[in-house]
C-alpha positions as CSV (number, residue, x, y, z in Angstrom):
1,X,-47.3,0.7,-20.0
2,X,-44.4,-1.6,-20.4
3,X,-43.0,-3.4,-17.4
4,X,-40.1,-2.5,-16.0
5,X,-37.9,-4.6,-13.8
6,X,-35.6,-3.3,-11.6
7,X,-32.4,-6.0,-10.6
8,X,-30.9,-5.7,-7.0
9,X,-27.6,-7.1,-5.7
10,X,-27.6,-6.5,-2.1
11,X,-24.5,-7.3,0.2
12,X,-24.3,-6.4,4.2
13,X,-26.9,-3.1,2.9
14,X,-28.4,-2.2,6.1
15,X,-27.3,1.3,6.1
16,X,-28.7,2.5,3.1
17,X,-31.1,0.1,1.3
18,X,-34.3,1.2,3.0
19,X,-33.5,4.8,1.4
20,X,-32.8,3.1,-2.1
21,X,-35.8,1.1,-2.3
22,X,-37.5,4.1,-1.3
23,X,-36.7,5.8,-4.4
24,X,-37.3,3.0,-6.5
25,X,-41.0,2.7,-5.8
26,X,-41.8,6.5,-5.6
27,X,-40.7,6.8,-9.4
28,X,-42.7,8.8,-11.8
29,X,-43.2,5.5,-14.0
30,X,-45.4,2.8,-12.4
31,X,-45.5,-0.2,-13.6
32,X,-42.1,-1.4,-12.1
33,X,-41.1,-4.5,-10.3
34,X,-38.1,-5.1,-8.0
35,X,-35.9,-8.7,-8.0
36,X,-33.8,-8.7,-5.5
37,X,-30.7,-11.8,-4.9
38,X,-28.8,-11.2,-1.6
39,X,-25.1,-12.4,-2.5
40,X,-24.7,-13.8,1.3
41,X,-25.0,-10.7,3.8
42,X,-24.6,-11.4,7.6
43,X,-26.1,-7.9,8.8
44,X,-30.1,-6.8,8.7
45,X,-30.1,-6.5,5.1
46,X,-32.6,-9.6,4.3
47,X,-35.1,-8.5,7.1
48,X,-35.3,-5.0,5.7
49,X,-36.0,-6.4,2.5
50,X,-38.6,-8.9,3.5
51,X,-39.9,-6.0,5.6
52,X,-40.7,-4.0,2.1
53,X,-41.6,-7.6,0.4
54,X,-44.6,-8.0,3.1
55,X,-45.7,-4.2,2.2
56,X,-45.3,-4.6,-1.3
57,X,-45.6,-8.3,-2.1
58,X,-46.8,-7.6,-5.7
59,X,-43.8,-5.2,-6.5
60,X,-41.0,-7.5,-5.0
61,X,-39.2,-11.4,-5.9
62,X,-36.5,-12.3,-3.7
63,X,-33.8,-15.2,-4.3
64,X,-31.3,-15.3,-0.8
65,X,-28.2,-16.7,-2.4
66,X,-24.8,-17.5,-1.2
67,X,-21.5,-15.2,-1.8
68,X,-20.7,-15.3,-5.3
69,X,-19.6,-11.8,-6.1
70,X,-20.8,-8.8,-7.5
71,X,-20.5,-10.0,-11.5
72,X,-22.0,-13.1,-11.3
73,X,-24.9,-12.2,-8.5
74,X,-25.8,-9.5,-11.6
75,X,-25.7,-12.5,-13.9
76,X,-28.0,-14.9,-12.1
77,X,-30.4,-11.9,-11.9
78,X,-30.5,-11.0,-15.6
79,X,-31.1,-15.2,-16.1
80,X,-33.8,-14.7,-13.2
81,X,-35.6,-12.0,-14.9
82,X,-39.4,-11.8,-15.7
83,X,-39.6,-13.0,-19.0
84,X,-42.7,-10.7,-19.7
85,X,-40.6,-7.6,-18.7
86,X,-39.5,-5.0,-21.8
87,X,-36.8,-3.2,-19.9
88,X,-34.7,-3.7,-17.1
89,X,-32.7,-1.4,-14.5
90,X,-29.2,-2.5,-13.0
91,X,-29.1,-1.5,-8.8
92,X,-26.6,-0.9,-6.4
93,X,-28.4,-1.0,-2.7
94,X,-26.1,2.6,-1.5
95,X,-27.6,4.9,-4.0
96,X,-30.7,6.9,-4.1
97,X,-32.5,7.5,-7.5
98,X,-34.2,10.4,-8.9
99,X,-38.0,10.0,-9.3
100,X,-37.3,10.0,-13.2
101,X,-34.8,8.1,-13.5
102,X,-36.7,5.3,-15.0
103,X,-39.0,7.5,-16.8
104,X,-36.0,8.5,-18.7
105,X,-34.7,5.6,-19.6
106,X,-37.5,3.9,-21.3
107,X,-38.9,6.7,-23.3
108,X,-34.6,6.5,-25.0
109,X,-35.1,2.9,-24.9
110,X,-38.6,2.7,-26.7
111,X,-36.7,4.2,-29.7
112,X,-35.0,1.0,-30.2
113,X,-35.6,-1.7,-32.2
114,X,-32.7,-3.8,-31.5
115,X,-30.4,-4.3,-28.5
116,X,-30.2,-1.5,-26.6
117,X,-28.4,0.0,-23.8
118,X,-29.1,3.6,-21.3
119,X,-26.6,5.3,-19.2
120,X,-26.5,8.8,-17.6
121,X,-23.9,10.6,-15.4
122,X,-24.4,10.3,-11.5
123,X,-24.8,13.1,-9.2
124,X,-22.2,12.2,-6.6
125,X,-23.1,12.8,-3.2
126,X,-21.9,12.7,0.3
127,X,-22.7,10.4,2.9
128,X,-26.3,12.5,3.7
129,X,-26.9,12.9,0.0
130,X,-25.3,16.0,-0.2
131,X,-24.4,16.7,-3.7
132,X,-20.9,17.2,-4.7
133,X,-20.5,17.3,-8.4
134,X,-21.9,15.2,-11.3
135,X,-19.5,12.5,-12.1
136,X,-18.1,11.0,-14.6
137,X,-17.8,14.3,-17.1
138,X,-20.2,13.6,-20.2
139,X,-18.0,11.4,-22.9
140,X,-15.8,13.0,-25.2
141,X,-17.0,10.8,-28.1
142,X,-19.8,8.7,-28.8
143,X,-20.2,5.4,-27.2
144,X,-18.7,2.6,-29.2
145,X,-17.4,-1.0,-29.4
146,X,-14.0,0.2,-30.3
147,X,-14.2,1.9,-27.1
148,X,-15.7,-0.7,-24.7
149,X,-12.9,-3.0,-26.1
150,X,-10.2,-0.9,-23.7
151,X,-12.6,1.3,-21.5
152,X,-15.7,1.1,-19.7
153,X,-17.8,4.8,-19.6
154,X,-21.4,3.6,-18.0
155,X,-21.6,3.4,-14.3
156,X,-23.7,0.1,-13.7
157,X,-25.5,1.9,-11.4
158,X,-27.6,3.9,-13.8
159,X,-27.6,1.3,-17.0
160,X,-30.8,0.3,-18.1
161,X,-31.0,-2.7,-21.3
162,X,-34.1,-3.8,-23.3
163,X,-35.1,-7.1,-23.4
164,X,-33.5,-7.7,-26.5
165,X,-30.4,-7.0,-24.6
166,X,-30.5,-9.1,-22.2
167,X,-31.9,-12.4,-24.1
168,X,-28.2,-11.4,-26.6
169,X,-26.0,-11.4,-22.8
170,X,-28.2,-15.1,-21.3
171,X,-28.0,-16.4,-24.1
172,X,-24.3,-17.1,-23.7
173,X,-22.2,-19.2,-21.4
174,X,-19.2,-17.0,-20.4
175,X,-16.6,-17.4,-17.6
176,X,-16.9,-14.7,-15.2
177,X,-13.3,-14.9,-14.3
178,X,-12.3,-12.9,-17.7
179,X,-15.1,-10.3,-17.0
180,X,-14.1,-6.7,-15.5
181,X,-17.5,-6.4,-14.4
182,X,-21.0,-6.9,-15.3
183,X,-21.7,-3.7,-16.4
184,X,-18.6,-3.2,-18.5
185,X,-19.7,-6.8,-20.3
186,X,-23.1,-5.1,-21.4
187,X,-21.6,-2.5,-22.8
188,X,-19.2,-4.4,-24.5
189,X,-22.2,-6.5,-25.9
190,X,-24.8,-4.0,-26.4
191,X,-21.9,-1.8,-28.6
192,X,-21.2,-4.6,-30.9
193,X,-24.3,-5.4,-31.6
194,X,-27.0,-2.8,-30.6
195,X,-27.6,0.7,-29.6
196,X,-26.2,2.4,-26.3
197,X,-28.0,5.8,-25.0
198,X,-26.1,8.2,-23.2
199,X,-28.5,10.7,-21.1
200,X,-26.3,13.5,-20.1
201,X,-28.3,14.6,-17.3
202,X,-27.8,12.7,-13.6
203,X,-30.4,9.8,-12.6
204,X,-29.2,9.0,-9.7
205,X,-27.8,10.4,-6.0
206,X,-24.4,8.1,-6.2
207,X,-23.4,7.8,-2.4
208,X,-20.1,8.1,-0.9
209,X,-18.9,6.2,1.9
210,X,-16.1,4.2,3.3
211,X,-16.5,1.1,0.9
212,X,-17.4,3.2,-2.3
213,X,-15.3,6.6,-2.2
214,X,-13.8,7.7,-5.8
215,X,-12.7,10.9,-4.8
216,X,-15.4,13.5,-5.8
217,X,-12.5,16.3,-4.5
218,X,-9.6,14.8,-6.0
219,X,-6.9,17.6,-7.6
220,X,-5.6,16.6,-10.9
221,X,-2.9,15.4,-9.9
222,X,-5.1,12.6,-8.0
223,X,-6.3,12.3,-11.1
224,X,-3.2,11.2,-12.9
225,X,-2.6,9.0,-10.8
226,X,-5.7,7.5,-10.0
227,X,-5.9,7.1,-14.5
228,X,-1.9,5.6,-14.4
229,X,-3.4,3.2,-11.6
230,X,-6.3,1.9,-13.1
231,X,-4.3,1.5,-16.3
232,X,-2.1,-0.3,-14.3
233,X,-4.9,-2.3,-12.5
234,X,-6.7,-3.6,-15.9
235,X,-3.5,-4.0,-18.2
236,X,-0.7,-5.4,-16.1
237,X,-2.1,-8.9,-15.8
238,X,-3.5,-8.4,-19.5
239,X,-7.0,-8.2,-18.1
240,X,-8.5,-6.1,-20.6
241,X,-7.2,-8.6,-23.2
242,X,-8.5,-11.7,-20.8
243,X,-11.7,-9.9,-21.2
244,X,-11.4,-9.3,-25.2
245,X,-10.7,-13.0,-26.0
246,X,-13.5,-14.3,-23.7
247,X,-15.8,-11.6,-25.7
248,X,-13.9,-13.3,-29.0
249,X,-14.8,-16.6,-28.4
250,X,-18.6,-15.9,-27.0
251,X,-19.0,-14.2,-29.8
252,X,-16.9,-14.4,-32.7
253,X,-19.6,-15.7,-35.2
254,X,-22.0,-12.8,-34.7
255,X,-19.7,-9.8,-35.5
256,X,-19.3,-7.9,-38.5
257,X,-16.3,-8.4,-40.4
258,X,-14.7,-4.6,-39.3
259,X,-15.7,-5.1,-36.1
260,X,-14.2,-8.9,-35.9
261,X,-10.9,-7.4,-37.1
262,X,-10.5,-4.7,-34.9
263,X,-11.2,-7.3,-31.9
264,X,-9.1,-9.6,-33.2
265,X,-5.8,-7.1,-34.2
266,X,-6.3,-6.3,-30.1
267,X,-5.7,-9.6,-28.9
268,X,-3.5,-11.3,-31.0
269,X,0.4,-11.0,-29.7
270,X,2.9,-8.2,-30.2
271,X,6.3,-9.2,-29.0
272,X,8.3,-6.9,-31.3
273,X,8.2,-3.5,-31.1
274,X,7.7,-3.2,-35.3
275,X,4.2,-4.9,-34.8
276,X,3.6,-2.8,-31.5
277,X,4.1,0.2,-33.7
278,X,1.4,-1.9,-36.9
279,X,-1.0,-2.1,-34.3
280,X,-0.9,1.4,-33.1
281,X,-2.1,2.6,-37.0
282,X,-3.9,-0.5,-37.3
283,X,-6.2,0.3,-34.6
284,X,-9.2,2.4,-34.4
285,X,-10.0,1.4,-30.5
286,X,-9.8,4.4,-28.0
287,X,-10.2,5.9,-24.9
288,X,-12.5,9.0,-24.1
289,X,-9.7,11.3,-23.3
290,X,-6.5,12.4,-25.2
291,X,-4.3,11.7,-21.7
292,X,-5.9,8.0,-21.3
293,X,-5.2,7.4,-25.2
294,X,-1.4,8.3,-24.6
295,X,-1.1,6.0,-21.6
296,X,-3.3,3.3,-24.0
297,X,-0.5,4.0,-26.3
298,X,2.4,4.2,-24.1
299,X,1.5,0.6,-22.4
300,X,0.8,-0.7,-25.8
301,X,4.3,-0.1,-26.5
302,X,5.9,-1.2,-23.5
303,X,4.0,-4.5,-23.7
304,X,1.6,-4.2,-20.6
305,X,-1.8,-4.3,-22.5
């Protein structure tokens, strides 16, 4: 059975993480091991873990770090990682997971012989693990580069990556500050150069609470808005084009010549609205709903991507 670790990023987690680790070691697949890196907490969080580490101390490896943030704590894990591992399992410390979750993923990931990349829907849930709905709603099309170029559809939360996988994301020096967010960066790698699973039932029990909420009871009208501001969010600053020419320069020598064009016809500037316009039937990169590819569009033309 291959081993499968699981890589933690806990932060001021008192609340929840006892449930969460909980989860993790009653899965239906064994032979898993847990890394956790504390980012810098101030509350219980370390004694809880070194609580589990003293009742487990062949399932658990610790590293107490300082406050670096979410992306790069993720990073330092994936360069921490057991090198004789063949899959590992991205972990928010809030959640709860279903015993299968990592069943699931390796026996999509076993398929692959090449970079590869798992994702499912989450089951949101209330504060007690009540469930709410399953969130997000399954992908209108197929996972692809030309869509983790200007959107991210895997929550972190339930991504799982091969070892091939993460040797292609460490093998690279890349500054965080151009990064959305570590999971949005594997799927931007794994897409360009590997395979990406989507899973369509829920893995995990995705907690809401006061620091996490994304509005599981939101009309449509909520979401409008909440879609106009995260366009708002990620373009006005030309973040998802920060985050394209990073991926550019990490990269550039390692893409297929389609794929290098389409990156490249994304970042390269468009002050008049003639090459606006070019670019618009130029481009094959999309979003995974008809409403987000007219705002794509619509902030294309208005210069804010």
């Amino acid at each position: 059975m291959d081993k499968v670790q699981v890589l933690m990023s806990t932060y001021n987690g008192e609340a929840y993480i006892e449930e969460q680790l909980k989860s993790i070691l009653q899965q239906t697949y064994h032979n898993i091991v847990i890394l956790i890196r504390d980012d810098g907490s101030s509350d219980n969080t370390v004694l809880i873990i070194q609580k589990f580490m003293g009742m487990y101390p062949d399932k658990f490896r610790f590293i107490k770090g300082s406050n670096v943030g979410v992306i790069q704590s993720f990073f330092n894990l994936m360069h921490s990682a057991d090198l004789d591992a063949s899959y590992f399992c991205f972990c928010d410390q809030d959640d709860v997971w279903m015993n299968d979750k990592v069943e699931r993923s390796v026996q999509l990931l076993h398929l692959c012989d090449t970079a590869g990349m798992y994702f499912s829907p989450t089951m949101l849930a209330d504060q007690n693990l009540s469930p709410i709905k399953v969130w997000p709603a399954p992908p209108k099309k197929d996972p692809h580069f030309y869509n983790a170029i200007v959107q991210n559809i895997a929550v972190g939360a339930t991504m799982a990556i091969n070892k091939a996988a993460r040797d292609l994301i460490v093998s690279k020096t890349v500054n965080m500050e151009n990064l959305q967010m570590h999971d949005w960066w594997v799927y931007l790698c794994v897409s360009a150069f590997g395979k990406v699973y989507y899973d369509e039932r829920p893995t995990i029990y995705y907690r809401q609470h006061n620091n996490n909420v994304i509005g599981g009871h939101r009309t449509i009208l909520h979401e409008l808005r909440s879609k106009w501001r995260s366009f708002r969010n990620h373009s006005g600053h030309k973040l998802l084009k920060k985050q394209a020419v990073e991926f550019n320069k990490t990269y550039v020598e390692l893409l297929d010549a389609e794929k290098l064009d389409q990156l490249q016809l994304f970042i390269q500037d468009r002050k008049s609205i003639r090459e606006k316009y070019q670019f618009l039937q130029k481009s094959k990169l999309y979003r995974n709903s008809f409403l987000e590819n007219q705002l794509f569009k619509f902030l294309i033309l208005i210069d804010y991507v």
